[in-house]
C-alpha positions in Angstrom: -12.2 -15.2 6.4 -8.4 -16.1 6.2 -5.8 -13.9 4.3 -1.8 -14.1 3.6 -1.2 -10.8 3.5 2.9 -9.9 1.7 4.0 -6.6 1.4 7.5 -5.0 0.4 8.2 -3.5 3.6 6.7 -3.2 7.1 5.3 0.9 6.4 3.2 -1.0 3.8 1.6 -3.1 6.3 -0.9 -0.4 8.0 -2.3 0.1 4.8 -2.5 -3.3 3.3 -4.3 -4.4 6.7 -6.9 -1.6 6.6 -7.7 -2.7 3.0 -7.7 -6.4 4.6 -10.3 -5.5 7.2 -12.5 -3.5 4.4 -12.8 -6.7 2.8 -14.2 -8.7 5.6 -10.7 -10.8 5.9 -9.3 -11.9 8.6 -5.0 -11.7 8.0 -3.9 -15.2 9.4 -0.2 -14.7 8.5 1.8 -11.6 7.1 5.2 -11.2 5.7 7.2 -8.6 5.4 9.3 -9.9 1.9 12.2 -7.0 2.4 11.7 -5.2 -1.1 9.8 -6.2 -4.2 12.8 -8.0 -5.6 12.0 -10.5 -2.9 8.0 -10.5 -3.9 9.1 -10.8 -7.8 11.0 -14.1 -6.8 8.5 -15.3 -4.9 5.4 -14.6 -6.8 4.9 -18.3 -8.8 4.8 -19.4 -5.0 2.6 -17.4 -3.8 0.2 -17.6 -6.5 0.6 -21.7 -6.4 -0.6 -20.9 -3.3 -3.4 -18.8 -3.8 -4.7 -22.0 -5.2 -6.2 -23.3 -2.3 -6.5 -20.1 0.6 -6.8 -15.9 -0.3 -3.5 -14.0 -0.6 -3.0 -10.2 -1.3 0.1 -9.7 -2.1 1.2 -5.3 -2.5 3.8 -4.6 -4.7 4.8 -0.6 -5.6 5.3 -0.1 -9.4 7.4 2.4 -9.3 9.0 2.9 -12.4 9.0 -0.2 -13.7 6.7 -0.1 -16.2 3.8 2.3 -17.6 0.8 1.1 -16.2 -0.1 -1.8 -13.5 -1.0 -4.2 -17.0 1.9 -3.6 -19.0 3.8 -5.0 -15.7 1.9 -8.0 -15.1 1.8 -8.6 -19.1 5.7 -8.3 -18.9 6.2 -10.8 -16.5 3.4 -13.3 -18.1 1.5 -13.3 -14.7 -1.8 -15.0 -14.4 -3.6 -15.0 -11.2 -4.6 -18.2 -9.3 -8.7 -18.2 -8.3 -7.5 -16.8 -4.5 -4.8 -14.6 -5.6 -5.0 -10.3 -5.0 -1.8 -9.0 -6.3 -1.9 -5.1 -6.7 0.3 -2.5 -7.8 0.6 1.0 -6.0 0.8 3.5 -8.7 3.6 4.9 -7.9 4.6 3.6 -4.5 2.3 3.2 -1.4 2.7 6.9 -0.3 1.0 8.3 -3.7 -1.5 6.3 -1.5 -1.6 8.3 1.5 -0.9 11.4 0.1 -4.3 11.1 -1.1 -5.7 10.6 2.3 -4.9 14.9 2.3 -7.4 15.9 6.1 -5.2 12.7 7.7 -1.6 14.2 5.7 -2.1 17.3 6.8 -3.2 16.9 10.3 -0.9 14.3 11.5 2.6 16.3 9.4 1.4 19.6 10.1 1.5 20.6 6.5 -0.9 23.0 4.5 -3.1 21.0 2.6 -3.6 23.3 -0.1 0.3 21.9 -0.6 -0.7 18.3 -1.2 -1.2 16.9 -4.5 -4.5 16.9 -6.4 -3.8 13.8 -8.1 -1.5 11.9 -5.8 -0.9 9.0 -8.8 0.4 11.0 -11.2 3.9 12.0 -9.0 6.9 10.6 -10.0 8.5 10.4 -6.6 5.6 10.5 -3.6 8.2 9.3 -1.1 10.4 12.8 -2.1 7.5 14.5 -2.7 6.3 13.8 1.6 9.5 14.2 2.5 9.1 17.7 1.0 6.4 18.7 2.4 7.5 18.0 6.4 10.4 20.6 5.7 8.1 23.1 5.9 6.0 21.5 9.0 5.4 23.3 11.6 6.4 20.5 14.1 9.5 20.2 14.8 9.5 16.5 15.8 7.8 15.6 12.1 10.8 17.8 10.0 13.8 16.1 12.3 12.0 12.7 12.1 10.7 13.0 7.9 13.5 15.2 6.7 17.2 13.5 6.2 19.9 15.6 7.9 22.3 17.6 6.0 24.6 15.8 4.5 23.2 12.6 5.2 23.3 10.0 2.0 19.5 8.2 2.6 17.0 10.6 1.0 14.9 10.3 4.1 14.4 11.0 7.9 15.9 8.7 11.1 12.3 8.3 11.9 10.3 8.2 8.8 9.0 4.7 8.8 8.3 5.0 12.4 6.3 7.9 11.4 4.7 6.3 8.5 3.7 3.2 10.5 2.1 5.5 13.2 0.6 7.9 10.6 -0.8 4.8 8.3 -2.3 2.8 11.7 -3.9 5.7 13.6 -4.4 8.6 10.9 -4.9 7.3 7.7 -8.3 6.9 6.5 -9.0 4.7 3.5 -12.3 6.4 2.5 -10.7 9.7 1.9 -7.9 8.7 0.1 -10.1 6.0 -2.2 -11.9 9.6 -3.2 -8.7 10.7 -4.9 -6.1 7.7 -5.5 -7.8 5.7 -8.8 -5.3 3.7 -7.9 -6.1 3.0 -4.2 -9.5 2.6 -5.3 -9.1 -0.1 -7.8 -7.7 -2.3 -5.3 -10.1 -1.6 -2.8 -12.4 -2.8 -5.2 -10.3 -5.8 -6.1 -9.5 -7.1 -2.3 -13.3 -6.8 -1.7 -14.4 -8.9 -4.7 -11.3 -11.4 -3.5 -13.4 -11.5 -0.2 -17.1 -11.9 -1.1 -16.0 -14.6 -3.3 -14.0 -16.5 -0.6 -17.2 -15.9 1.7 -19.6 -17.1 -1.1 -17.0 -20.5 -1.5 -16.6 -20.5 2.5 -20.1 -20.8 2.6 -21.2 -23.3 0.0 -18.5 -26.0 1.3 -20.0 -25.7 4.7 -23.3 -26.2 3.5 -22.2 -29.6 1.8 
């Protein structure tokens, strides 16, 4: 089964394909939008679109509003019948913080360290970051950790870390134990595909 698959940035995109592959649906096309300023003014598209063919689209809400619904009621969104849109409560990383066996064997962190409730952190990106100054590896605290004096807020190789971590570490069962978050869109991306199935399956039959 066929899916557009947009997410904000390409450390997103392990993540948003495993969920993709849960859901029995095969990503034909995937775009990387650059930030969510880009997905915000491109969303009417994408949801015209979602008329026709299934799109998940993976937005962080960050701080932009309390909750996932007082977003979507802010910006008046309403769904088309194929459209997934889901919010990462806070960004993507609360997301694989939760995931804590994979964390803490891939950063070399404690995981006694790790957040209990990965959705409730204000800042998961700082919060990872934190953690790999105190890994034991040395490759993970110069790749994670920005240098001294440096003005990003992250390492020179975090997203290549991130994408490597998310694609070969990650698992989405043990993080959908303790993300409510992670676990409502699980639940949403596999409804989107049992549904396109159920359709897929009825027009082939006419």
């Amino acid at each position: 089964m066929s899916l557009a698959l947009v997410v904000e940035g390409d450390t997103d995109l392990p993540v948003a394909r495993k969920l993709a592959s849960d859901a029995a649906l095969d990503v034909f096309t995937e775009m990387d939008a650059g930030g969510k300023q880009r997905i915000d003014a491109e969303l009417q598209s994408y949801n015209a679109a979602a008329k026709g063919t299934p799109w998940f689209v993976l937005r962080d809400l960050d701080d932009d509003a309390p909750c996932p619904g007082r977003f979507l009621e802010g910006i008046a969104f309403r769904p088309s019948r194929w459209m997934c849109l889901r919010l990462a409560v806070r960004e993507l990383e609360s997301w694989l913080l939760a995931d804590h066996e994979g964390v803490a064997g891939f950063f070399k962190v404690t995981a006694r360290d790790l957040p209990l409730s990965p959705d409730n952190e204000i800042d998961p990106t700082q919060k990872l970051v934190n953690l790999c100054r105190k890994s034991t590896s040395r490759r993970i605290r110069e790749g994670m950790v920005p240098r001294q004096g440096s003005a990003t807020t992250v390492g020179p190789l975090y997203e290549a870390l991130i994408i490597e971590f998310g694609t070969r570490y990650w698992s989405l069962d043990r993080a959908s134990d303790r993300s409510p978050s992670l676990r409502r869109a699980r639940q949403a991306i596999r409804k989107l595909g049992e549904n396109w199935s159920a359709h897929a399956l009825g027009a082939g039959a006419d």
